[in-house]
C-alpha positions in Angstrom: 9.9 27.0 10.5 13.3 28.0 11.6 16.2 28.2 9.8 18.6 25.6 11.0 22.5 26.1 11.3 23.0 23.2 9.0 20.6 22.7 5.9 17.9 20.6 6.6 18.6 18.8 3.7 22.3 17.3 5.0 20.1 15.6 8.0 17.9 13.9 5.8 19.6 10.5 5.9 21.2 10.3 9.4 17.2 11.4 10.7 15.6 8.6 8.2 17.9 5.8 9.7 17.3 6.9 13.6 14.2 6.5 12.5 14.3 2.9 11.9 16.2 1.8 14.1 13.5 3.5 16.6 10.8 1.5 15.0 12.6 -1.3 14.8 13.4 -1.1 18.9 9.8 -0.3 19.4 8.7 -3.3 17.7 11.3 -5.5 19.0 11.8 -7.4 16.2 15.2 -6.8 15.8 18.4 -9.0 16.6 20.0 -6.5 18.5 20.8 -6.4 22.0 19.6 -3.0 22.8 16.5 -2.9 20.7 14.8 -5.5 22.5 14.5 -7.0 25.7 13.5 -11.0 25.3 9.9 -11.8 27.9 8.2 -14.6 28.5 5.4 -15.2 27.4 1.7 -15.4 29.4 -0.3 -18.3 28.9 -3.5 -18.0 26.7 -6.4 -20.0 25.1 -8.0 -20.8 21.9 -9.8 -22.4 19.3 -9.5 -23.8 15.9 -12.6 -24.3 13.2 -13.0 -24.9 9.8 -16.6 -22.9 9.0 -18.2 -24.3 11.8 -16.6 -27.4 12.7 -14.3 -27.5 15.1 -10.4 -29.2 14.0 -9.2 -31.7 16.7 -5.7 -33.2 16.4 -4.4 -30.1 14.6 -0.8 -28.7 15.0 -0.1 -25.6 16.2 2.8 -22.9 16.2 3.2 -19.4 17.2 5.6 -17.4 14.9 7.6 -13.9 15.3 8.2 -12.6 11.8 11.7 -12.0 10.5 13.6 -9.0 9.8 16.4 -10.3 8.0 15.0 -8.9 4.9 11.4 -10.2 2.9 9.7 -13.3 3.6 12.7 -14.6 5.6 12.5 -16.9 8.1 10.2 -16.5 10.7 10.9 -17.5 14.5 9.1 -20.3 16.1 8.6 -19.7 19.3 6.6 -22.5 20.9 9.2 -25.1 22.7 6.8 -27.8 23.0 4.2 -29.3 20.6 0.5 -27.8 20.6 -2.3 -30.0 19.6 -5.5 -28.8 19.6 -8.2 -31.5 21.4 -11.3 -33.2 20.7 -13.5 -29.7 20.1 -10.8 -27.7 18.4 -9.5 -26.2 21.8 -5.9 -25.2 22.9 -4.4 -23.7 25.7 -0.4 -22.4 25.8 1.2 -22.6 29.4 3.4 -19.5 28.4 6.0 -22.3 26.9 7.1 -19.4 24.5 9.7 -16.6 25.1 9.2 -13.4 22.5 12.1 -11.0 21.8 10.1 -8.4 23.2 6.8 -7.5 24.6 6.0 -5.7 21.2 6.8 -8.2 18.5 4.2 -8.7 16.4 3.3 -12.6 16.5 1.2 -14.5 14.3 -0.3 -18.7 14.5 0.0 -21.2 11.8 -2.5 -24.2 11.9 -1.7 -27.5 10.0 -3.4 -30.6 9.6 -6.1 -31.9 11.9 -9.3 -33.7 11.5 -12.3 -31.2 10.5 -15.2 -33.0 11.9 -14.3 -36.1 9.8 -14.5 -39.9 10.9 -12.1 -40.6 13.2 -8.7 -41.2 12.4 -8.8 -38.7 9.6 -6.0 -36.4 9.1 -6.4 -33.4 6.6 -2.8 -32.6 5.2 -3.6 -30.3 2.7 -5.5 -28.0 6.3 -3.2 -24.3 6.8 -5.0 -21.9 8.6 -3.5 -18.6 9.8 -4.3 -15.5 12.4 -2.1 -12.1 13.2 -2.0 -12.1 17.0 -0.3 -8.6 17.8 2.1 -7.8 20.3 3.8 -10.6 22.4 2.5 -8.8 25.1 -1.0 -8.5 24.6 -1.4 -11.8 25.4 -2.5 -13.3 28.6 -4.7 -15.8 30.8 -7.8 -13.4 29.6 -7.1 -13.6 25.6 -8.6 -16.1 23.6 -7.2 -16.5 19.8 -10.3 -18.0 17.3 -8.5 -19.1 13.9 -10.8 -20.1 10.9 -11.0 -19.2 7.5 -11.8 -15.4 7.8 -8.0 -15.0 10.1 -6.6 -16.8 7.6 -8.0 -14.6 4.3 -7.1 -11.4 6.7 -3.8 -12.5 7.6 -2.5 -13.6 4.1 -3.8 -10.7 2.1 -2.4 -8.2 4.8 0.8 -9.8 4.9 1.6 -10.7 1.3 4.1 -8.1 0.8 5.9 -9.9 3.3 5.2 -13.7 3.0 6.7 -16.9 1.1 5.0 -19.0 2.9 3.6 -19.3 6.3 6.6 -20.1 8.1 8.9 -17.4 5.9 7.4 -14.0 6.6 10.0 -11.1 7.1 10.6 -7.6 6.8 13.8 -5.8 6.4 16.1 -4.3 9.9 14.1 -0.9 8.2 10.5 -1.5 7.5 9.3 -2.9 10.9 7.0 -0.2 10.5 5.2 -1.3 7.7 4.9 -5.1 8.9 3.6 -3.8 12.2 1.1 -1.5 10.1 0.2 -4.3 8.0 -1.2 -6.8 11.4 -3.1 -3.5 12.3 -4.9 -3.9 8.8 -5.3 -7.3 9.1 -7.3 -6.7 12.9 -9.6 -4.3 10.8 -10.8 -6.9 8.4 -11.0 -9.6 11.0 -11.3 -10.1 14.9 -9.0 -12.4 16.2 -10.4 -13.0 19.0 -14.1 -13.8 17.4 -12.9 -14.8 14.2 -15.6 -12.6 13.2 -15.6 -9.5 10.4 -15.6 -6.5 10.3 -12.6 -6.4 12.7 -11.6 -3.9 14.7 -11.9 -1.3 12.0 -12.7 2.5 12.4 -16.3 4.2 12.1 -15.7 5.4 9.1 -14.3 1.8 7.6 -16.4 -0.5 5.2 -14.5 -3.4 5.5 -15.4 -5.8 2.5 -17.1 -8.8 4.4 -18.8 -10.4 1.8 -15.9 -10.9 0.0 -14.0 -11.5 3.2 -16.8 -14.5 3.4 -16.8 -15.6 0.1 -13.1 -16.4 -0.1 -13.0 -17.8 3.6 -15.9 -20.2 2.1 -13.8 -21.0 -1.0 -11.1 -22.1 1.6 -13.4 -24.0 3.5 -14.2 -26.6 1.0 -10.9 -28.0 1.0 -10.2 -27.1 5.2 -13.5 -29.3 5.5 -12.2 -32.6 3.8 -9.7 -34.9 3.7 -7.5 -33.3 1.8 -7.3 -35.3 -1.1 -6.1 -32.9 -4.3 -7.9 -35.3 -6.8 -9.0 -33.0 -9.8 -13.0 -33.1 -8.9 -12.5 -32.7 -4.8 -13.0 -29.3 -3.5 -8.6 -29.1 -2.8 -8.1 -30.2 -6.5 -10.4 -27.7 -7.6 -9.2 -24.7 -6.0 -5.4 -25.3 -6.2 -5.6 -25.8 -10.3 -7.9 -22.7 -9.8 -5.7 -21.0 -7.8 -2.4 -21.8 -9.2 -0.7 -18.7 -11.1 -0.1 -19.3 -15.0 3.3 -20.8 -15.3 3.7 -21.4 -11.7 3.3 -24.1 -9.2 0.0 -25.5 -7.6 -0.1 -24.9 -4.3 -0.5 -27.4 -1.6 -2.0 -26.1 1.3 -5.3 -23.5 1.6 -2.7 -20.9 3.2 -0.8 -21.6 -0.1 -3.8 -21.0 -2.3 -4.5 -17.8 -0.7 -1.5 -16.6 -0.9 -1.6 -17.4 -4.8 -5.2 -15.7 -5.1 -3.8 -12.3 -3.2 -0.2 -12.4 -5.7 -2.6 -12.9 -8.4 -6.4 -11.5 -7.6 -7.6 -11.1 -11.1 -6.0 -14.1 -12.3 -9.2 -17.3 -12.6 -11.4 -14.9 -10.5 -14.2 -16.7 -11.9 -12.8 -20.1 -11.8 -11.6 -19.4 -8.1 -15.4 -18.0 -7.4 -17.0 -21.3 -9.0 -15.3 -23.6 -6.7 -17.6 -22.3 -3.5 -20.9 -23.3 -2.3 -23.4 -20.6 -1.6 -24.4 -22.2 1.3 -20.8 -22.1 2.8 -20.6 -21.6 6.8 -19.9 -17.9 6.4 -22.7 -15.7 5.0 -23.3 -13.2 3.5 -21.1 -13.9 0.7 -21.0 -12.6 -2.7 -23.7 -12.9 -5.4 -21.8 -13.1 -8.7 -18.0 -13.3 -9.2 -15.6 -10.1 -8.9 -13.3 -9.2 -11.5 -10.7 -9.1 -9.0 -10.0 -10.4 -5.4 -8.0 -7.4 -4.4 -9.5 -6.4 -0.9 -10.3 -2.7 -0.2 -11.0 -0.7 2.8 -13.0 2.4 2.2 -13.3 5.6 4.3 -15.8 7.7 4.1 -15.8 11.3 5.5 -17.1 14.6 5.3 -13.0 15.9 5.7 -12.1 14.3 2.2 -15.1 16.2 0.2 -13.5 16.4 -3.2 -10.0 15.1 -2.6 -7.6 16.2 -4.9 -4.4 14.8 -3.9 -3.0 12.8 -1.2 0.9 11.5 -0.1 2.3 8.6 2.1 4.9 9.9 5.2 7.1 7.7 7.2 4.9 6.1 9.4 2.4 5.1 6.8 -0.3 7.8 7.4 -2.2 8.7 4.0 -2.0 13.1 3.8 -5.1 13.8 2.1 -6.3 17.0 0.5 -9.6 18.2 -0.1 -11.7 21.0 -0.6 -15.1 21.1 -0.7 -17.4 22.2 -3.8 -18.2 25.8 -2.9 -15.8 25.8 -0.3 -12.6 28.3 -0.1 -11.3 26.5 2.8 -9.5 23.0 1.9 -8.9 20.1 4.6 -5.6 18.6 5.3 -6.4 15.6 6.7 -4.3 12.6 8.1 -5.6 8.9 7.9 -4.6 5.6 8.8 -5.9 2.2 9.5 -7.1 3.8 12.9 -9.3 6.4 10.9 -8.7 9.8 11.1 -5.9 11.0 13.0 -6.0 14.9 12.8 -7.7 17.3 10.4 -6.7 20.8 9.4 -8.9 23.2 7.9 -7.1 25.7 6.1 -9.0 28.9 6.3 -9.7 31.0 3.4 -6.8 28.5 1.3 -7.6 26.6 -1.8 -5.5 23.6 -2.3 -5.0 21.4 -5.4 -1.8 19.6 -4.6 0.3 18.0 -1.8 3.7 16.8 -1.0 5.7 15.6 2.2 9.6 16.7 2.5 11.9 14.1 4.1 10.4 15.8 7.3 6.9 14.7 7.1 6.3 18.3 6.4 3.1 19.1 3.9 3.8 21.6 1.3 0.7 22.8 -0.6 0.0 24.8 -3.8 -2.8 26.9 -4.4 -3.4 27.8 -7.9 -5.8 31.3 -7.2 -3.5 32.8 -5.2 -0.2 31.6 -6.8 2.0 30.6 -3.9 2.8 27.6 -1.8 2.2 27.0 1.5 4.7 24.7 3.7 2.7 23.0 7.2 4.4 21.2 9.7 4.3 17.6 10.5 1.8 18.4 13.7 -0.2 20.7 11.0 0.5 23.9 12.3 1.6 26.5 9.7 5.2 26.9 9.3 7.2 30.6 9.7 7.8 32.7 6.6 4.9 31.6 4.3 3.2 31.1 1.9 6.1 31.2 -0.5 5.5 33.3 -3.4 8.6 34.1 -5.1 10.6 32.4 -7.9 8.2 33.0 -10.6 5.4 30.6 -8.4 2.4 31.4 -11.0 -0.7 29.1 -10.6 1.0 26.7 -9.3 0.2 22.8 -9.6 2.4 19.6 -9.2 5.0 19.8 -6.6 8.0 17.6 -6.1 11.2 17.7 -4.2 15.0 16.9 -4.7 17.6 15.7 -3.5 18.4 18.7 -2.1 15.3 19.1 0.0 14.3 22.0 -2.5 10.6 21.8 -3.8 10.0 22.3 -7.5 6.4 23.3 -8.5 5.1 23.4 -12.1 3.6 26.8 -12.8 -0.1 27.5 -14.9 2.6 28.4 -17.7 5.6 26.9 -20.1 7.6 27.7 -16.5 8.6 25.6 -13.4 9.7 27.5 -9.9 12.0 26.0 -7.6 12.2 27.6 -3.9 14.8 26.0 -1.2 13.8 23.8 1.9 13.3 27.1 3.5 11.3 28.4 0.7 13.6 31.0 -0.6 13.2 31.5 -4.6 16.0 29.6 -6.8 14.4 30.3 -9.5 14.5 33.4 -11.3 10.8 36.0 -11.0 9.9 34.2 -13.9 10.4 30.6 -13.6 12.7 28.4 -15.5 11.1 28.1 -18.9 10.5 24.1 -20.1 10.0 25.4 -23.4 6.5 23.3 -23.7 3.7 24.9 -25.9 1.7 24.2 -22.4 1.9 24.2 -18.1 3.4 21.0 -16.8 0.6 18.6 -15.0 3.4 16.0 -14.1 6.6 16.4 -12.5 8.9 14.0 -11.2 12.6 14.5 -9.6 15.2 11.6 -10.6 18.5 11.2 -7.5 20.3 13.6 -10.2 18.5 16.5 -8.9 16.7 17.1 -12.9 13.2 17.6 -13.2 10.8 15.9 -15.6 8.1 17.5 -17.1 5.0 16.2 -18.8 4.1 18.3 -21.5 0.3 17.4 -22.2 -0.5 20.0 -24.5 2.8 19.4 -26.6 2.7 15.5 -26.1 6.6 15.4 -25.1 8.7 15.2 -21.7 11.1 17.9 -20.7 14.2 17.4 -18.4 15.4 20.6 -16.8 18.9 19.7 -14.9 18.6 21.3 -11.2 20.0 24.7 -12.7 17.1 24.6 -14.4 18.5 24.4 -17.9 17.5 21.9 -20.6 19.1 19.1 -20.8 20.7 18.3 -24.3 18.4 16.1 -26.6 15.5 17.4 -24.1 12.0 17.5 -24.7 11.9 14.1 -25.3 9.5 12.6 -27.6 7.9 9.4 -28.9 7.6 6.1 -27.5 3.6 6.3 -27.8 3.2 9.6 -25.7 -0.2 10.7 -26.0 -1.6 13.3 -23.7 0.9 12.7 -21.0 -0.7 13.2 -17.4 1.6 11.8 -14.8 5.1 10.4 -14.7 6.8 8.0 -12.7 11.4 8.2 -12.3 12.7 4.3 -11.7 15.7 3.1 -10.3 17.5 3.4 -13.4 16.8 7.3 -14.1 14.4 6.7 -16.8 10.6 7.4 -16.4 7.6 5.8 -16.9 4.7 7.8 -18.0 0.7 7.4 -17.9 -1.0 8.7 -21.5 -4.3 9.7 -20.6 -5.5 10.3 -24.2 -4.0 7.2 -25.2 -5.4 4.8 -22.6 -1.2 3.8 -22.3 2.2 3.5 -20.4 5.2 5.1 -21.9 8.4 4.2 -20.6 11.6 5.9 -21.5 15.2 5.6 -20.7 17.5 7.8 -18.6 18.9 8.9 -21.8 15.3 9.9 -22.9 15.0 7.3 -25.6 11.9 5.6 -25.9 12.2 1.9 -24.1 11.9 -1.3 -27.0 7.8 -2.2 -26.8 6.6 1.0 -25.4 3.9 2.5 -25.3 2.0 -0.4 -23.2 -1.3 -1.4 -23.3 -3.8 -3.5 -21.2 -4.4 -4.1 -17.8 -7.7 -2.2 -18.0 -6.1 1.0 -18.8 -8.8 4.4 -19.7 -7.3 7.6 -19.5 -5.3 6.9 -16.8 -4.3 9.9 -14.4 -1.8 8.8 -12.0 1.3 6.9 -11.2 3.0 5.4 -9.5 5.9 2.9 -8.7 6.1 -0.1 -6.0 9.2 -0.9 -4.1 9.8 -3.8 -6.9 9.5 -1.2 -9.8 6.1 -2.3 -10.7 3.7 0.1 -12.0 0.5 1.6 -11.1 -1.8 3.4 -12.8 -5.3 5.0 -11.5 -7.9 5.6 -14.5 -10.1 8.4 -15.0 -12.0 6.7 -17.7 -12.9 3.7 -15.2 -13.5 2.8 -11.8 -10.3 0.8 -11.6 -6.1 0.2 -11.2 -4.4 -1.1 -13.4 -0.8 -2.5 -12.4 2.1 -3.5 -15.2 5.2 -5.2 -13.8 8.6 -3.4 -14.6 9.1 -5.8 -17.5 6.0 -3.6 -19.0 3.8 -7.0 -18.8 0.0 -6.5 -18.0 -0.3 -7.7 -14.3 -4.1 -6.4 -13.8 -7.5 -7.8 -16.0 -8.6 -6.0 -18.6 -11.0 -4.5 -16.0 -7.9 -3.3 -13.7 -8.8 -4.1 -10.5 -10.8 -2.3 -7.5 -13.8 -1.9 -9.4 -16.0 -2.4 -6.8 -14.5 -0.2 -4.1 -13.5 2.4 -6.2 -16.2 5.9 -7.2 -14.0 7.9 -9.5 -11.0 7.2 -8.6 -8.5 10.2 -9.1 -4.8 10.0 -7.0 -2.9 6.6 -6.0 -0.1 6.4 -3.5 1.3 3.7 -1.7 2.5 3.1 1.5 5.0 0.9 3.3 3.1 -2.0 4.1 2.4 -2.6 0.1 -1.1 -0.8 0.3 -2.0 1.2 -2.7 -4.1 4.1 -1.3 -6.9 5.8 -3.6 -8.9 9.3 -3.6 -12.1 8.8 -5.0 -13.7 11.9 -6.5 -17.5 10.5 -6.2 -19.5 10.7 -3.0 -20.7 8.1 -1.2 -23.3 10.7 0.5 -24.2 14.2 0.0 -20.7 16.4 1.3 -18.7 12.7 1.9 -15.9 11.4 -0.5 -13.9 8.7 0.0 -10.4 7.1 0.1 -9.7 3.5 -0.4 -6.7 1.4 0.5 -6.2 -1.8 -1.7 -5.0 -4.4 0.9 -1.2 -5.6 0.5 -1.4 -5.5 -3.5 2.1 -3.3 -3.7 5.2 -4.1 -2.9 6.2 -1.4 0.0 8.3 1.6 -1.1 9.7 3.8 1.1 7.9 7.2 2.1 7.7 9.8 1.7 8.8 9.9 -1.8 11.1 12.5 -0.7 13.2 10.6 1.4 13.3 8.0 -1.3 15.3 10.3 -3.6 17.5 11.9 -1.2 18.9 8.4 -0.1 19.1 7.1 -4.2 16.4 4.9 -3.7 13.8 5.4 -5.9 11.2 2.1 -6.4 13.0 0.2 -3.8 12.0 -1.7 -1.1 12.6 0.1 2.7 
């Protein structure tokens, strides 16, 4: 890579918010004049069932989502009513005008008679379906809503939803809503109301669970709606309602309080359904969860060991084969895989993006770092070597753009965004009796250290000199494996003796109630934080997540959640549209591994975690 006139680091900000405000045009979600161009719409066709019976008299709308900020107001865009007829069918004239060919717009169903005797009106009947672009549509398109759009809609789009008619994004996250309707075609075809979707060859999309909840809505969607305590609406609100909260009082509002809350009633939820139910095969017993995953399986994620999120919502994974002396830097997406890079005669452990969407790599056996380019090529003037780089592990960057890797030693290295050593030939010493296997840079340019060996944090301040009252001990630290920095400076931390969650404050004071435990923590081995400060965990002694709010409160079962999808689990990372990305060190088959994305469970942060601290905006929302 060249060396640039100005630091790279000084662009960071001004690139991150051209970069929005491209998506944002792209999309053409945005209020703005010059970031979209308002079109017509085309006319279309459609048709509206609940299981297998068609809805007549139903209302329909066609929505653009907001971008005011989250779940904001979404923009009807239908100027006349639209009532399906005696079989269920519609058809739009093109009485619709979208800001731009490339907004994202999505249907809401209400009400309507489900093959009922005549006259009957169900008011309790929401169904849903994620259209795409405004200008995919056309006399040739036909839109199929049931119960599988809706379960595929709501669970993509929770991040972003209220209710159905309040789902919004911010001016700077059109990305991830426009990523999220993408995931939400892979789980279900709009078109067929059939799943799988759309999704990749190397997708298992989840369709017996996809079935089993669309059945559990299709109880109350076929009936009159009455929310009596022993009909099959009455049943599945109380199920469905969250503990303290409100029931809801439509079947988009009960899935929308399954997805918020997927291990809470799982089995109350699963006992409201009927076997038999219109959409088969569904599940045999009840899960511990109703998270929704999406594993890929391939060949180029044998034995991954670490993976990262960039701008655009693209999982880098790492991997490296048993025998192998060549690792795989691969990048993924809802699309499957979008490029692969072997990396001849290079053993990889570890992965980070810069601000640039650049990969930076350590490999331990030849102690040095190696720095690719966003397209994967290898950048000028490395691998970096220098600044005491011994064995190198962990990475993470500053601020500054500067990368800081822990060494095999009591020693961290620090090399600039050009990879020149700012750390003396032998490291800056953390003082720990062992290496660091977590690091994590707070917005004050210090680096945190977890100590395993001596069961304490260090804080080295970017000159790399202790910081008073640093190592930090206490608050239930127990084998400390992976740390987390918040939005107030202090750091959360997994225990992976301890099966527990240590938080700490900026100060390094052990936080009132910590360490945590619950939520189906077991030896848990990495963290990470949402864009609402909530934390997630990945556990090495289970097949599972676990997920604590910031209060420290056990969100997740005692079984975490994900067991089902997950085969080892190992690294956890989430993305901008709230997924919460997995790799899995088990094979599915002899030489394949995969990586799993849990469905809209996060709340979206922004990527990669580099950018996040250079623009003080750690565990924020984009």
């Amino acid at each position: 890579m060249t060396v640039d006139a100005v630091p790279r680091w000084t662009r960071t900000l001004a690139v991150g918010v051209t970069a929005a405000i491209v998506a944002l045009g792209a999309t053409g979600c945005g209020l703005s004049p010059a970031a979209a161009v308002p079109v017509v719409g085309n006319s279309f066709s459609g048709h509206i069932l609940g299981g297998i019976q068609p809805v007549s008299n139903a209302t329909i709308q066609m929505y653009a989502p907001g971008t005011n900020g989250y779940g904001t107001a979404a923009l009807a865009l239908l100027n006349r009513p639209v009532i399906t007829d005696a079989n269920g069918n519609f058809s739009i004239a093109g009485d619709f005008t979208c800001p731009s060919a490339s907004t994202p717009v999505y249907m809401v169903v209400t009400g309507g008679n489900p093959g009922l005797a005549a006259g009957t009106n169900n008011a309790a009947l929401s169904l849903m379906g994620l259209i795409g672009p405004c200008g995919s549509l056309g006399p040739s398109s036909f839109i199929l809503l049931n119960e599988r759009t809706t379960v595929a809609a709501v669970w993509a789009l929770t991040p972003f939803m209220v209710d159905a008619t309040h789902i919004g994004t911010s001016p700077t996250n059109v990305q991830g809503l426009v990523n999220a309707f993408s995931i939400a075609a892979n789980l279900v075809n709009i078109s067929s109301g059939s799943t799988p979707g759309t999704a990749p060859s190397i997708a298992t999309i989840p369709s017996a669970e996809i079935n089993t909840l669309a059945d559990i809505l299709s109880g109350c969607v076929n009936s009159n709606g009455s929310t009596s305590p022993l009909t099959a609406c009455g049943r599945l609100f109380a199920a469905a309602t969250p503990s303290g909260g409100v029931a809801p009082t439509d079947t988009v509002g009960a899935a929308l309080d399954i997805s918020r809350n997927p291990g809470h009633n799982a089995g109350t939820i699963f006992s409201t359904f009927s076997s038999t139910g219109p959409y088969q095969p569904t599940l045999g017993s009840a899960p511990s969860d109703w998270t929704i995953s999406i594993n890929y399986a391939s060949t180029a994620f044998a034995t991954p060991s670490d993976l990262a999120i960039d701008s655009q919502g693209n999982a880098w994974v790492v991997s490296t084969p048993g025998s192998s002396s060549t690792s795989v830097v691969s990048v993924l997406n809802f699309g499957g895989i979008v490029a692969s890079y072997p990396q001849a005669g290079s053993t990889f452990a570890h992965i980070a993006l810069d601000a640039f969407d650049d990969p930076w790599l350590t490999n331990t056996f030849s102690s040095n770092v190696t720095e690719l380019t966003n397209s994967g090529t290898r950048a000028t003037l490395n691998p970096f070597s220098g600044g005491g780089v011994q064995g190198p592990g962990p990475l993470a960057f500053d601020g500054y753009g500067n990368a800081w890797v822990a060494d095999n030693g009591p020693t961290m290295s620090k090399l600039s965004a050009n990879g020149a050593a700012l750390s003396p030939s032998t490291g800056f010493a953390t003082g720990g009796v062992s290496g660091p296997v977590g690091i994590a840079l707070d917005t004050s340019g210090n680096a945190w250290i977890a100590d395993s060996g001596g069961n304490e944090l260090t804080v080295l301040s970017n000159t790399g000199l202790q910081i008073p009252g640093s190592p930090y001990t206490g608050g239930g630290l127990d084998q400390p494996f992976a740390l987390a920095i918040d939005s107030t400076g202090g750091a959360w931390v997994a225990n992976n003796h301890g099966s527990s969650l240590s938080r700490f404050s900026n100060a390094g004071s052990p936080i009132s109630g910590s360490p945590y435990y619950g939520a189906g923590l077991n030896q848990p081995i990495g963290l990470a934080l949402d864009g609402l400060g909530n934390v997630w965990l990945v556990n090495s002694g289970s097949n599972s997540v676990s997920e604590f709010l910031s209060s420290g409160r056990a969100q997740s079962g005692a079984g975490g959640y994900g067991s089902s999808a997950l085969g080892n689990p190992y690294r956890l990372a989430i993305d901008r549209s709230g997924s919460v990305w997995i790799a899995n060190l088990a094979g599915s088959s002899s030489g394949t591994s995969t990586i799993t994305q849990m469905v809209g469970v996060a709340a979206p942060v922004i990527t990669p975690l580099a950018l996040a601290i250079q623009n003080n905006a750690l565990n924020q929302r984009p």
